[in-house]
N, C-alpha and C positions, 0 to 999 in steps of 0.2 A: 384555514389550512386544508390542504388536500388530504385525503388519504389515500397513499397509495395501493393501500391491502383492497379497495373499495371496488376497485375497478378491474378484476383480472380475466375477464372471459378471455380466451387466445383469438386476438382477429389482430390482421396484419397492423394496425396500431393501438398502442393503448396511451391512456393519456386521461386528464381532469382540468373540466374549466374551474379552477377556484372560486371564481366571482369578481369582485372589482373593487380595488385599494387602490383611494386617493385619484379616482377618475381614470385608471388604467384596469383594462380587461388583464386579468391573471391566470396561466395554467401551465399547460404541461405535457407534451406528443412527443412517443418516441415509434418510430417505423420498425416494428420487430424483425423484417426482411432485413433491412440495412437500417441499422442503428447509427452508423460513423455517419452518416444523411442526416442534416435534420431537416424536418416535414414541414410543409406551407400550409396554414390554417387561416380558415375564410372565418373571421367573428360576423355576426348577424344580432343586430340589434333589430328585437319587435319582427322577426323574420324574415329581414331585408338584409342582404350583405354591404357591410361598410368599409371592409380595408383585410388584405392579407397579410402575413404575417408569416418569417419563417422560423420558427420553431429552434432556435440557438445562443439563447440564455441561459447562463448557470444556472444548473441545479443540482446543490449538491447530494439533498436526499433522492433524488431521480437516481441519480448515478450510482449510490452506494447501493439501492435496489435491485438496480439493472446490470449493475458492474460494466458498467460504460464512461465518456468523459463527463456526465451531465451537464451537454450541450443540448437543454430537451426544453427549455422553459420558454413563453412568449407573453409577455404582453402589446396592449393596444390602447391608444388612446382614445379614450370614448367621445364624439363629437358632439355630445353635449350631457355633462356629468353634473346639473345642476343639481344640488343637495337636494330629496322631499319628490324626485322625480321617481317614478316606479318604471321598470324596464324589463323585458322579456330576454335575456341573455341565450346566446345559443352560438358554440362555433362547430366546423365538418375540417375532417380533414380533405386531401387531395382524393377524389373518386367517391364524393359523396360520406364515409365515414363520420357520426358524430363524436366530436371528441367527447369522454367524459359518458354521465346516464343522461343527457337530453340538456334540454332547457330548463332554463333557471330563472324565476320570478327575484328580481332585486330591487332593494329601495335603498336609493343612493343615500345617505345620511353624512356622508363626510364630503369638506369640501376640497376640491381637486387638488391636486400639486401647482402650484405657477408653472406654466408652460413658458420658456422661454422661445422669444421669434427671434426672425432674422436670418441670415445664411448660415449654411451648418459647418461649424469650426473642424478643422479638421487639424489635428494635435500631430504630427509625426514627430513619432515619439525613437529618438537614433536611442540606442543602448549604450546607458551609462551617462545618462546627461540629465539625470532625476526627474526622468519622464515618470515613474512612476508614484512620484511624490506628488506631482503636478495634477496626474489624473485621480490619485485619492482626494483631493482637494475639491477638484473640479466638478467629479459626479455628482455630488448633491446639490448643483444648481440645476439641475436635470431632470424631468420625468424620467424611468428609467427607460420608458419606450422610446423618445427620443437621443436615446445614444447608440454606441456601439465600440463595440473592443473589441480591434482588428490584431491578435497575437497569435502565434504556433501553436501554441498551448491554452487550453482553457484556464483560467474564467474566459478567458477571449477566440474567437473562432478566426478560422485561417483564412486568408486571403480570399483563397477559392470559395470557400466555403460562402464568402461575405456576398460575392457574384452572385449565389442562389435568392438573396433574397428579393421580393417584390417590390417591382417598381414603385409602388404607393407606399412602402416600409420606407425604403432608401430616403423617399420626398418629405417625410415627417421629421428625418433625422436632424437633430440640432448639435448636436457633436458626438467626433469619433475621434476615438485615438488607438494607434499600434506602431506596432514598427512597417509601417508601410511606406513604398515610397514614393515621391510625388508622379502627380498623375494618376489619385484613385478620384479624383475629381468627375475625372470622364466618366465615371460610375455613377454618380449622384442625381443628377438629372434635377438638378437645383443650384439657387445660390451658395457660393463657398467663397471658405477664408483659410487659407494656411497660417498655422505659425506650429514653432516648435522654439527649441533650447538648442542652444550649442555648449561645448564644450571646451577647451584647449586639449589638444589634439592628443598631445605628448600623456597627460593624465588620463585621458579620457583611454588608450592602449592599454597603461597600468592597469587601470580598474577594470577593463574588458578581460584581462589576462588572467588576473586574481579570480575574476567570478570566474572562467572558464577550468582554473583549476580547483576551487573550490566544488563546482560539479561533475567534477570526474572527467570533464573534455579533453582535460591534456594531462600529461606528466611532462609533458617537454620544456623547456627552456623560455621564456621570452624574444634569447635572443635567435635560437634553434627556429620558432614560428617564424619569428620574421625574415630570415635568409632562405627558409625553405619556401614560405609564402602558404603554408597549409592552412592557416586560420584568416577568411577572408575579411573575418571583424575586426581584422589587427590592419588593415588595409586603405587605408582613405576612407573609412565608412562613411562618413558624412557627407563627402563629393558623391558618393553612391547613392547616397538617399536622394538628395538633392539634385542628381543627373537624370534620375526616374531610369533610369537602362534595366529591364525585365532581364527576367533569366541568372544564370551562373556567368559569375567570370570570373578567373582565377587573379590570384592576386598578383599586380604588375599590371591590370588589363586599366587602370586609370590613366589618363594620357592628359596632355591639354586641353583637347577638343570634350572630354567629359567635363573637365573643371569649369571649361566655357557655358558649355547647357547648364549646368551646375549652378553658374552664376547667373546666368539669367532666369535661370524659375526662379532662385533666391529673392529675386527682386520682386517677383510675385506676392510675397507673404507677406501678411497684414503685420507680422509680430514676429522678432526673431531674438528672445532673450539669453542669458548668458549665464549658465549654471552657478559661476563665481558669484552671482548676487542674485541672487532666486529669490530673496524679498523685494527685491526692484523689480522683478520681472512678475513676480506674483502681484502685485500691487497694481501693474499698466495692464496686465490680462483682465484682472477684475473690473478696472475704471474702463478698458474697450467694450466690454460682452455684460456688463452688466451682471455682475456675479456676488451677491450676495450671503452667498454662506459658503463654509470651506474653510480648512488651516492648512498652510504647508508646515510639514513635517516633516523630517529625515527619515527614508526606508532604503532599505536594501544596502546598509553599511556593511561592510565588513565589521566584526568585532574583533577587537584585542588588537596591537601594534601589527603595524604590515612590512615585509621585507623592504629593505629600501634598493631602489633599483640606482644603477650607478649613472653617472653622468655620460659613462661611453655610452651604455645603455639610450640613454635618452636621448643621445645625439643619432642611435639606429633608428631609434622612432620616427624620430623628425624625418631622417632622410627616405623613409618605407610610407612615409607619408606625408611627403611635403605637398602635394596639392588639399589635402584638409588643414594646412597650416594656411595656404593662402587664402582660403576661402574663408577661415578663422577670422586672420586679421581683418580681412576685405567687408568681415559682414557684422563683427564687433567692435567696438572703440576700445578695443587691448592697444 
């Protein structure tokens, strides 16, 4: 374990290598100039630099220290962690900075995590289609240095933020999941595989609508959001993810010509499962990639009985979103 009381001289970064669990380099840099930033650190094995690394894994004791997101934490996979080997540990931040008090004399004694190969899975995970049941499952087939959680909010780092890291980080990665939408490809600079969960369209609104007023997003109406168009996750999300269209566009901004791109990147994904049966879909993920540990579970339920929304209601859904209904049917055997 770090400590963080260990290390407090004031220089523009502070930070601790921890040493190495399970064949992955562990620590910890925050940029005291800009904190919201997180740092790129060069590891050196034996005094040689082997791979950078940007510095934007949870951490939660970092955070409660710092009073920041604890987006501070890096690991790296060490390119050769064979148990009984003795190694010189040492990483710098950007401008030469040692992270931590120096160099670390270590004797690997545990044997590494299974490094899963192959192209790196990229999870686009739409909201409210039990992406995040998927990814609890998922992660512990994974070193944690070959993944990545592309979300708004921490544990996961935002979008931009994902751009900063180094091209040798990105080429290690074996899966990422967030709510990103297709076309973070072009970022990776490696082989990839899409797949994600769908939903039914008309549900999948309900349940956007409940978490939204469950966290304080709206007081308004159901059918209020969707005549005004204020809430753009009430909106054909799914044609949106699957259009890849960057940027804002208000809701109404879905046409043909997006449900058409829409469907053709669909056509791209290795895997396109259906939340209705999430143990048939958890099942063909595991027998595709090779995934040997993991339970899908149910998270992020609502508790206790839900409004029941009326059949007008649902027939506004449909019509505020009928290009997610085509793409629905067109890309599951409903």
């Amino acid at each position: 374990m770090c400590s963080l009381d260990s290390y407090c001289i004031m220089r523009r970064f502070n930070g601790y290598l921890d040493g190495v669990h399970e064949g992955e380099v562990c620590g910890w840099v925050i940029d005291q100039q800009d904190p919201d930033t997180p740092a790129v650190v060069t590891i050196l094995v034996n005094g040689a630099p082997f791979t950078r690394v940007l510095a934007c894994q949870h951490r939660a004791d970092v955070g409660t220290a710092y009073q920041t997101s604890g987006l501070h934490g890096f690991k790296a996979l060490l390119p050769d962690a064979t148990p009984g080997k003795t190694i010189h540990l040492s990483a710098i931040c950007d401008g030469g900075q040692p992270v931590g008090d120096g160099a670390k004399t270590i004797r690997l004694d545990v044997m590494p995590k299974r490094r899963l190969q192959g192209p790196c899975v990229l999870f686009m995970h739409i909201q409210k289609t039990a992406g995040t049941a998927f990814r609890d499952a998922i992660l512990g087939n994974y070193a944690t240095a070959q993944t990545a959680l592309i979300y708004p909010n921490p544990p996961g780092i935002a979008r931009k933020k994902f751009r900063l890291m180094p091209e040798e980080q990105r080429r290690d990665l074996r899966f990422a999941i967030g709510h990103f939408k297709f076309g973070i490809h072009e970022e990776l600079g490696q082989p990839y595989e899409y797949v994600t969960i769908l939903r039914d369209p008309v549900q999948r609104v309900i349940s956007n609508y409940r978490h939204l007023c469950r966290n304080g997003s709206t007081s308004a109406t159901l059918e209020s959001l969707l005549e005004s168009g204020a809430a753009m996750e009430l909106d054909n999300l799914m044609t949106r993810f699957f259009c890849g269209q960057e940027g804002i566009y208000p809701a109404g901004s879905v046409d043909q010509d997006w449900y058409e791109r829409a469907l053709a990147n669909a056509r791209q994904f290795r895997f396109i499962g259906n939340q209705a049966r999430p143990d048939a879909a958890w099942t063909e993920l595991c027998r595709l990639y090779g995934w040997s540990s993991g339970t899908l579970h149910k998270v992020n339920a609502a508790a206790g009985p839900q409004p029941k929304v009326s059949a007008r209601t649902q027939d506004m859904i449909a019509s505020y979103n009928r290009y997610d209904l085509l793409l629905y049917r067109e890309l599951t055997d409903v």
